[in-house]
Structures are given as C-alpha cells and as structure tokens.
C-alpha positions in Angstrom: -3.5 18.1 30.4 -7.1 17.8 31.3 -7.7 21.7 30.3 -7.3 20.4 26.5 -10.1 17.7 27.0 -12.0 20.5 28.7 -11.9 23.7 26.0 -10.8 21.0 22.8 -11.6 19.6 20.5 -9.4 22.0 18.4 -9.4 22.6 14.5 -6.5 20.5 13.9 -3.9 21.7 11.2 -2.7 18.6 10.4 -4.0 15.1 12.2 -3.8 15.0 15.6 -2.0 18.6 16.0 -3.0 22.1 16.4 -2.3 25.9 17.2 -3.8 27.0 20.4 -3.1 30.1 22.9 -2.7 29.7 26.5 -3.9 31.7 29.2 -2.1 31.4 32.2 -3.0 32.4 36.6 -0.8 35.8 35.8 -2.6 36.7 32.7 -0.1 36.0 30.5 -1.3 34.8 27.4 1.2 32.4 25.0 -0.4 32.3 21.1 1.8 29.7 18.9 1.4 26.9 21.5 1.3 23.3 19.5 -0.5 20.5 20.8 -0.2 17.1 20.1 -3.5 15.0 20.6 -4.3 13.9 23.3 -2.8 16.2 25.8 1.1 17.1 25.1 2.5 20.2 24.4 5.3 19.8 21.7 6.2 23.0 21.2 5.8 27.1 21.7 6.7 29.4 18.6 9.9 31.5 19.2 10.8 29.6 22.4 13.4 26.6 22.3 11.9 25.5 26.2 8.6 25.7 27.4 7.7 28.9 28.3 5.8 28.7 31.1 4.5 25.7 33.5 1.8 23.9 32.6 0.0 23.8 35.7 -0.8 27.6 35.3 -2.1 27.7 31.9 -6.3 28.5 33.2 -7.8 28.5 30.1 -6.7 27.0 25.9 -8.4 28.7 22.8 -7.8 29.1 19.1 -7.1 32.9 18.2 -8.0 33.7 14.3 -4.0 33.6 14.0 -3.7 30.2 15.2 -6.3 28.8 12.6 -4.0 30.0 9.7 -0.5 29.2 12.1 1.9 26.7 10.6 5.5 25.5 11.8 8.5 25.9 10.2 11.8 24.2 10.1 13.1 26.7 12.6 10.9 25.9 15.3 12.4 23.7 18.3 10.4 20.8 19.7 10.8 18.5 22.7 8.7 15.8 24.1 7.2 17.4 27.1 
C-alpha cells in the first residue's frame, strides 16, 4: 500500500509492526488496523476478515489508543 510509505513511518510496537487507524472514501474510520512493514495489512482488531478494501482507505494515522494497542491471542490474522 503506497498510503503507508506516504503517512509512515509508524511507532512500531514491536519490529517491523504497528497499530494504525484507517480512514476510508465513506468516512469510516477502522482503529486496531495492524501493519506489517513494508505495506501488508495482517490484521483488524475484532474482525476475523478484512473489513473493508484497501483501495478505499484515504488516509493511515496512529490514534493515542493505537500507541498503547497490543494483540492478543484472540485476534485472527491472515496474509492479505
């Protein structure tokens, strides 16, 4: 996804992976959003599929809540 070279680099949690929120062309906004460096999406908190499709997310920041975010074993991830 270019958008995360664009608004990155992000304050990583652990190397190479961090908690962003997505805004989207409807104005939808997904918080909980992990990112694997470089550009993959691995997964969405509370969702077990992608949410949404990538080619609508318009803008990628890092809330105050997704500096202190960490996963859990009950998160789903995928290889997107």
């Amino acid at each position: 996804m270019e958008l995360i070279t664009r608004y990155g680099p992000f304050t990583e949690f652990k190397q190479d992976a961090a908690f962003v929120t997505v805004e989207l062309l409807s104005g939808v906004d997904f918080s909980g959003v992990l990112l694997l460096y470089p550009n993959k999406i691995i997964a969405v908190e509370s969702y077990s599929e992608l949410p949404f499709n990538p080619e609508d997310v318009t803008h990628i920041y890092q809330s105050p809540d997704d500096l202190i975010r960490r996963s859990s074993s009950d998160w789903v991830f995928w290889n997107s």
